[in-house]
C-alpha positions as protocol buffer text, in pm:
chain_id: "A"
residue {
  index: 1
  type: UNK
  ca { x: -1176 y: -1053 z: -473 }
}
residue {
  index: 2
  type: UNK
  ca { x: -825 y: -1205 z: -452 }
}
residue {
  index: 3
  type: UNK
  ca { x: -608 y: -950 z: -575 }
}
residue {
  index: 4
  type: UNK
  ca { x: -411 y: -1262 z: -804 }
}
residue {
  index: 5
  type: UNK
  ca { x: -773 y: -1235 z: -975 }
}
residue {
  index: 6
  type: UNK
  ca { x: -746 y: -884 z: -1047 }
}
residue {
  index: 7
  type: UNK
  ca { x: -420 y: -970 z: -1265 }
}
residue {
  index: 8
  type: UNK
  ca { x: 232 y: 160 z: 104 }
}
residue {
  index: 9
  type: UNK
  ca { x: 619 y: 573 z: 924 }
}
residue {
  index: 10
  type: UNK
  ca { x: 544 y: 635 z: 930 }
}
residue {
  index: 11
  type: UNK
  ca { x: 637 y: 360 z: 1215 }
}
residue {
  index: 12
  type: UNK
  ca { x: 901 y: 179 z: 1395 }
}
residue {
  index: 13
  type: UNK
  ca { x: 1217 y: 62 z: 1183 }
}
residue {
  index: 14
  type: UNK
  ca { x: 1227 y: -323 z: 1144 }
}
residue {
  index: 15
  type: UNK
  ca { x: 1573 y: -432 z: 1381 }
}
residue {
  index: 16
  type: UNK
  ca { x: 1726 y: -763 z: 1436 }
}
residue {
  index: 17
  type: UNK
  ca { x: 1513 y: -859 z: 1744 }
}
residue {
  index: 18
  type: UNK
  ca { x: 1751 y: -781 z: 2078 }
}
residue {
  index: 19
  type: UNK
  ca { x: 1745 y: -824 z: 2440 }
}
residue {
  index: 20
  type: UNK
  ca { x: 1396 y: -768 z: 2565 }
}
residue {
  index: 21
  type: UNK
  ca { x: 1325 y: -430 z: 2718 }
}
residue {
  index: 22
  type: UNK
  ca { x: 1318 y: -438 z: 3067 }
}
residue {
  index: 23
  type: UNK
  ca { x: 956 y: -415 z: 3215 }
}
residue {
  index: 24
  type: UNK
  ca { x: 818 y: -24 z: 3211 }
}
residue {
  index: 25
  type: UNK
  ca { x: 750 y: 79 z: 3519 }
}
residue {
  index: 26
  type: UNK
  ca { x: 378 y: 49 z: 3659 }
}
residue {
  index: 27
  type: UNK
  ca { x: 178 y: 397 z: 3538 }
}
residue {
  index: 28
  type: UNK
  ca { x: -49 y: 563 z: 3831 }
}
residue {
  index: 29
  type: UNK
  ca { x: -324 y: 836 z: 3724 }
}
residue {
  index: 30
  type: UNK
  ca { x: -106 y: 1101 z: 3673 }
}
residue {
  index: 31
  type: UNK
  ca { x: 51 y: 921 z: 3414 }
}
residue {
  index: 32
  type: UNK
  ca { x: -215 y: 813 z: 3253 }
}
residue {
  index: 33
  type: UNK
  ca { x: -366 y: 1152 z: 3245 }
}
residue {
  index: 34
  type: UNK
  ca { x: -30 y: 1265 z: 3087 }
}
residue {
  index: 35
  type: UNK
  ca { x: -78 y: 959 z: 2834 }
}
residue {
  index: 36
  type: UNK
  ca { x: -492 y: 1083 z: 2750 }
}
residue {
  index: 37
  type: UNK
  ca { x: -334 y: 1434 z: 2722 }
}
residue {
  index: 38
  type: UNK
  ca { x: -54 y: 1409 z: 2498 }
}
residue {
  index: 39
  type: UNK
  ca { x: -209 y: 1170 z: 2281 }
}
residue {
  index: 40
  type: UNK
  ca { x: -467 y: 1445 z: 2190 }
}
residue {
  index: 41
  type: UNK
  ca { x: -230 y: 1715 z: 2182 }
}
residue {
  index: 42
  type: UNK
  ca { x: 121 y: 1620 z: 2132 }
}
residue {
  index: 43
  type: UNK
  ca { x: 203 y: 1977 z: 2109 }
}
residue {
  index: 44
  type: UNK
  ca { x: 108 y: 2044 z: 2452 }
}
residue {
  index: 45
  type: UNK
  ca { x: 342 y: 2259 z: 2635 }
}
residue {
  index: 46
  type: UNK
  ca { x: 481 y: 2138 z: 2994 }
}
residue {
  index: 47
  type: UNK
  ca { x: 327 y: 2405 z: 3140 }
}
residue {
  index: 48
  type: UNK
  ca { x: -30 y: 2303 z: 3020 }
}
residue {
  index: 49
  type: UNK
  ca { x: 49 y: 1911 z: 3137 }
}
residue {
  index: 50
  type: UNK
  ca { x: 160 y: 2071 z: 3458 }
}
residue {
  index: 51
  type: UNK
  ca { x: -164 y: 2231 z: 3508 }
}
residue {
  index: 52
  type: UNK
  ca { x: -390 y: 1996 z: 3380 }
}
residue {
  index: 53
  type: UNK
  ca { x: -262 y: 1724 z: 3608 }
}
residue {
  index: 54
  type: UNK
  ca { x: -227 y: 1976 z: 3909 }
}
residue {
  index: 55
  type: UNK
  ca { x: 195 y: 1870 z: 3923 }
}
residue {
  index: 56
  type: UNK
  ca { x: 499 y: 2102 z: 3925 }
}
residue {
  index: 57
  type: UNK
  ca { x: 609 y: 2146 z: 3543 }
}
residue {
  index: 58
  type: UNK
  ca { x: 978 y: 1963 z: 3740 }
}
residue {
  index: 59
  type: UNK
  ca { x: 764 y: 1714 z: 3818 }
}
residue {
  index: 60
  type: UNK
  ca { x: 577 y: 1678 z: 3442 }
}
residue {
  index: 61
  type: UNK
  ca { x: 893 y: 1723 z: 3233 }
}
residue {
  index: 62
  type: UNK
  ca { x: 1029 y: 1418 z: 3462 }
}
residue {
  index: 63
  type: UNK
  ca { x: 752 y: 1196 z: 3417 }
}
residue {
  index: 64
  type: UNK
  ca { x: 722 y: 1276 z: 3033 }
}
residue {
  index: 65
  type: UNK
  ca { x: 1071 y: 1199 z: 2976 }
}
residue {
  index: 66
  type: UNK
  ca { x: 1042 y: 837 z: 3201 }
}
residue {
  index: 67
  type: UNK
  ca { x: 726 y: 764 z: 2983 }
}
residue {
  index: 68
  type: UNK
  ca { x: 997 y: 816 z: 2658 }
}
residue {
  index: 69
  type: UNK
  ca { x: 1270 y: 705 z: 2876 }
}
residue {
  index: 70
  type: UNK
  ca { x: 1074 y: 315 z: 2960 }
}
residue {
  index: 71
  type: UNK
  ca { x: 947 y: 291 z: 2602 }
}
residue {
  index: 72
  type: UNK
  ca { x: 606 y: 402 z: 2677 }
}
residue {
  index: 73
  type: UNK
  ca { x: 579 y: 714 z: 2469 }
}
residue {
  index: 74
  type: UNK
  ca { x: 781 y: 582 z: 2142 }
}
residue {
  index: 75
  type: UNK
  ca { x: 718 y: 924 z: 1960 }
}
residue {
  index: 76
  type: UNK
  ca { x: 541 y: 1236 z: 1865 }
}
residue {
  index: 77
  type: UNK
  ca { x: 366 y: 1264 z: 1534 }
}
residue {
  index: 78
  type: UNK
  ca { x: 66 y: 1423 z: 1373 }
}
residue {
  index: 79
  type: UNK
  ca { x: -270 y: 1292 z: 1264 }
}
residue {
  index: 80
  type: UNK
  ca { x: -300 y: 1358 z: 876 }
}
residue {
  index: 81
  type: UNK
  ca { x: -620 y: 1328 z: 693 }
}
residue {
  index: 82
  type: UNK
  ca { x: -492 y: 1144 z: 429 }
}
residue {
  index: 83
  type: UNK
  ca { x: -745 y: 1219 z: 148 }
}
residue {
  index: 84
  type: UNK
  ca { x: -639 y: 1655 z: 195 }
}
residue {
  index: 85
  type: UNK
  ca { x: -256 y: 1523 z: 145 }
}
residue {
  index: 86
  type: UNK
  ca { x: -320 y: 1359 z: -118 }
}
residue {
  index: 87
  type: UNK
  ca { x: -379 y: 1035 z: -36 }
}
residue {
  index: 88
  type: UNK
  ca { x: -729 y: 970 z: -183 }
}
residue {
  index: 89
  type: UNK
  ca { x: -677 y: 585 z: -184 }
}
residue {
  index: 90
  type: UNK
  ca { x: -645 y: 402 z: 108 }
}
residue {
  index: 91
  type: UNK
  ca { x: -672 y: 6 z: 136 }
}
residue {
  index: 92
  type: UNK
  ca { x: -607 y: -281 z: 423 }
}
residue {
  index: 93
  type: UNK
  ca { x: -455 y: -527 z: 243 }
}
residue {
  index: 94
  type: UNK
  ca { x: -415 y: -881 z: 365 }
}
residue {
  index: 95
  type: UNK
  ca { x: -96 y: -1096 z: 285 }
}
residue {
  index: 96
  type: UNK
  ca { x: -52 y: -1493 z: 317 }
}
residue {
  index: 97
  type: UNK
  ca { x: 286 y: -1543 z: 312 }
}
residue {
  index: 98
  type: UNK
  ca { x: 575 y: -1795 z: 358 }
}
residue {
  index: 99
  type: UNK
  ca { x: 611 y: -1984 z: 710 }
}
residue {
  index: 100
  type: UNK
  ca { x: 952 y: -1795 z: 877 }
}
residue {
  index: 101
  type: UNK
  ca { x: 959 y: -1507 z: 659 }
}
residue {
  index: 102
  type: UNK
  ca { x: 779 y: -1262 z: 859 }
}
residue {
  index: 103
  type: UNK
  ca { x: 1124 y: -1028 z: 927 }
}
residue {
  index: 104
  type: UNK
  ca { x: 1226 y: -1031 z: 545 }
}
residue {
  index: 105
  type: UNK
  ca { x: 862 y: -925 z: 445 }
}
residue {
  index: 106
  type: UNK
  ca { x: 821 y: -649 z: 694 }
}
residue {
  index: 107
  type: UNK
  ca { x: 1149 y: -526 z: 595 }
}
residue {
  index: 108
  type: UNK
  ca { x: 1057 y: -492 z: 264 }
}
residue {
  index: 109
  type: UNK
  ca { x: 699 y: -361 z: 336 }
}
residue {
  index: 110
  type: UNK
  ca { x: 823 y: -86 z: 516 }
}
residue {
  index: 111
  type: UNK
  ca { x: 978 y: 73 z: 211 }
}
residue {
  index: 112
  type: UNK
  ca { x: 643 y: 62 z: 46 }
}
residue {
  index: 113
  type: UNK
  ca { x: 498 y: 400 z: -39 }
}
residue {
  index: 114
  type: UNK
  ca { x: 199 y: 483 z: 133 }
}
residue {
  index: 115
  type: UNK
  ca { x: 244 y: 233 z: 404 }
}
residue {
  index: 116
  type: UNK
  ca { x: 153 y: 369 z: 736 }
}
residue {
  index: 117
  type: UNK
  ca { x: 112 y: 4 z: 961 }
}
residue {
  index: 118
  type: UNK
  ca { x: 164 y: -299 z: 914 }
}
residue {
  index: 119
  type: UNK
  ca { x: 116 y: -611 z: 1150 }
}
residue {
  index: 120
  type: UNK
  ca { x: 180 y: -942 z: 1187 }
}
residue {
  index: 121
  type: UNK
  ca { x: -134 y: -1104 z: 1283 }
}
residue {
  index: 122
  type: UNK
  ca { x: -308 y: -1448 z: 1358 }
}
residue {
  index: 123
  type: UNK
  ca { x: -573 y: -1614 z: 1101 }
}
residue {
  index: 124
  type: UNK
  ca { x: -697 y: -1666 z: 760 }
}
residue {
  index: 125
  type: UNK
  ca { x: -402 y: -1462 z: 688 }
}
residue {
  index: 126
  type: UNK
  ca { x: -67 y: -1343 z: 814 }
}
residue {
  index: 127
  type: UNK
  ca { x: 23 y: -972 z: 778 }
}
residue {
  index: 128
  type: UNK
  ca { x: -247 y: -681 z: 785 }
}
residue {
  index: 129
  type: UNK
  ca { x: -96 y: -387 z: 574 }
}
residue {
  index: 130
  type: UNK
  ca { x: -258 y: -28 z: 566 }
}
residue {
  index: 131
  type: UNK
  ca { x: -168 y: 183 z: 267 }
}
residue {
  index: 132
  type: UNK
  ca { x: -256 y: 504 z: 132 }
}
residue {
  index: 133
  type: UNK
  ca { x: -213 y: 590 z: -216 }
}
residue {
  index: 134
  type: UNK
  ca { x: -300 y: 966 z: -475 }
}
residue {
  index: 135
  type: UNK
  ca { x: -544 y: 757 z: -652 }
}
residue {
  index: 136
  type: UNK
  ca { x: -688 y: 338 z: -738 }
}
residue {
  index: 137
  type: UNK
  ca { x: -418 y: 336 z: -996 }
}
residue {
  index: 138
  type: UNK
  ca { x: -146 y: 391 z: -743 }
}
residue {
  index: 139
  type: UNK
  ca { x: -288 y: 144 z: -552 }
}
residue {
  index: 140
  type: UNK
  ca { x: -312 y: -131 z: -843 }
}
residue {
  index: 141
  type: UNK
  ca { x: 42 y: -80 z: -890 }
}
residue {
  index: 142
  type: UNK
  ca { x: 149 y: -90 z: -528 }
}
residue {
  index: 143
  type: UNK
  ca { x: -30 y: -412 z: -463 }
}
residue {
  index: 144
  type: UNK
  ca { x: 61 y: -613 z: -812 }
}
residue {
  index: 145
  type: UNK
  ca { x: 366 y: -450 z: -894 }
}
residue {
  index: 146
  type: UNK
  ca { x: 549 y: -421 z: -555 }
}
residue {
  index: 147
  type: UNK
  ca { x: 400 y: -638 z: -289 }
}
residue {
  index: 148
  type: UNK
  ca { x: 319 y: -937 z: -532 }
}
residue {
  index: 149
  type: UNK
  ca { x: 668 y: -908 z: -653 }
}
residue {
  index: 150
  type: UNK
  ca { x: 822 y: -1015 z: -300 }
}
residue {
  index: 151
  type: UNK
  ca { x: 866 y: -1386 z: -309 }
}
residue {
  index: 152
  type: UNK
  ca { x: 781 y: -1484 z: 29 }
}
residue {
  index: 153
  type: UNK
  ca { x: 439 y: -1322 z: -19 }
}
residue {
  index: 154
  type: UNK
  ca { x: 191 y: -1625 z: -155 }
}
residue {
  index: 155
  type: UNK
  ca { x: -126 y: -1392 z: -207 }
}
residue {
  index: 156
  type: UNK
  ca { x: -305 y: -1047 z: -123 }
}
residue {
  index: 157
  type: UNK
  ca { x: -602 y: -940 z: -65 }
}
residue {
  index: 158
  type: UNK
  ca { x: -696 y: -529 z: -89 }
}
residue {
  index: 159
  type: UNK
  ca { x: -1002 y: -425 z: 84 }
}
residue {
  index: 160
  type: UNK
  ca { x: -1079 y: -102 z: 7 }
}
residue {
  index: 161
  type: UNK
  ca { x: -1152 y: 207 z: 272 }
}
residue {
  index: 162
  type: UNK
  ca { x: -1464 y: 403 z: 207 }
}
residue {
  index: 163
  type: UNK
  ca { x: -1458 y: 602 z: 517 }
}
residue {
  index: 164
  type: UNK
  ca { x: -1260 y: 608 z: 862 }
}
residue {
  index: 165
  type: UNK
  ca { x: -1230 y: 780 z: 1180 }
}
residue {
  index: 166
  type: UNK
  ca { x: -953 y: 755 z: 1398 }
}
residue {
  index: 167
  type: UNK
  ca { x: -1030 y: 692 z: 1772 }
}
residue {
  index: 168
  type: UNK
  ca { x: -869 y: 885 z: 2011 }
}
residue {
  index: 169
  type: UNK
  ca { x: -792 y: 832 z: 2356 }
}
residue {
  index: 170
  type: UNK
  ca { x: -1149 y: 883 z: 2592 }
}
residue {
  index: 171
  type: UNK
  ca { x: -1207 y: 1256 z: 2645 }
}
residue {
  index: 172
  type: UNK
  ca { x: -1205 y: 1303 z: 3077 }
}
């Protein structure tokens, strides 16, 4: 049901577009084994990478920090089950919203509470927002208080998560 009917980073900070970045250097399997391995521990130690990948830990520490260095690794963060911090609510909602406005939107979405991605994205709609809220009534006020508030947003739509799993990079 249309939200209007019913009557929130942890991500990248929205910039001014600039110069594109220049083109990250191809990856070989050692890199991508770095990649699989630091996505499913980012706490891994140099040493461990080292091993793991059968390079010197020189060699590891120089091809983590050229995987940061070229963009490719944009961060370290932890996977939070959302519902034990907290966060029993958690919704994809769906925005139409005003032709050109995209950058003023995001801008504003990313001060949301809750909001943990957002995405603009091709469709019956334009922007795909994921939020996670304490409780339904968090979320109610989030969605028709906040985000309906924004002027360049014409209408929502909140689908509601029952259950998820996040999918990790493929175990070797």
């Amino acid at each position: 049901m249309p939200d209007e009917q019913m009557a929130n980073a942890g991500g990248q900070s929205p910039t001014a577009p600039t110069a594109p970045s220049p083109a990250a250097r191809p990856l070989d399997t050692i890199d991508r084994s770095i990649l699989r391995m630091l996505q499913n521990d980012g706490r891994a130690s140099i040493r461990s990478v080292a091993e793991r990948v059968h390079v010197s830990r020189a060699n590891a520490y120089a091809r983590i920090n050229r995987l940061i260095d070229d963009g490719v690794i944009r961060g370290f963060s932890a996977l939070v089950d959302q519902e034990r911090a907290g966060q029993g609510a958690s919704a994809y909602i769906t925005l139409k919203i005003v032709q050109n406005s995209w950058r003023t939107v995001r801008k504003q979405l990313t001060t949301l509470p809750g909001a943990t991605h957002i995405a603009l994205v091709s469709g019956d709609f334009d922007v795909l927002l994921l939020v996670h809220t304490k409780d339904n009534r968090e979320l109610r006020e989030l969605v028709l208080t906040r985000i309906q508030s924004i002027p360049e947003v014409l209408s929502t739509r909140t689908l509601l998560v029952f259950e998820e799993t996040d999918l990790g990079p493929e175990q070797e």
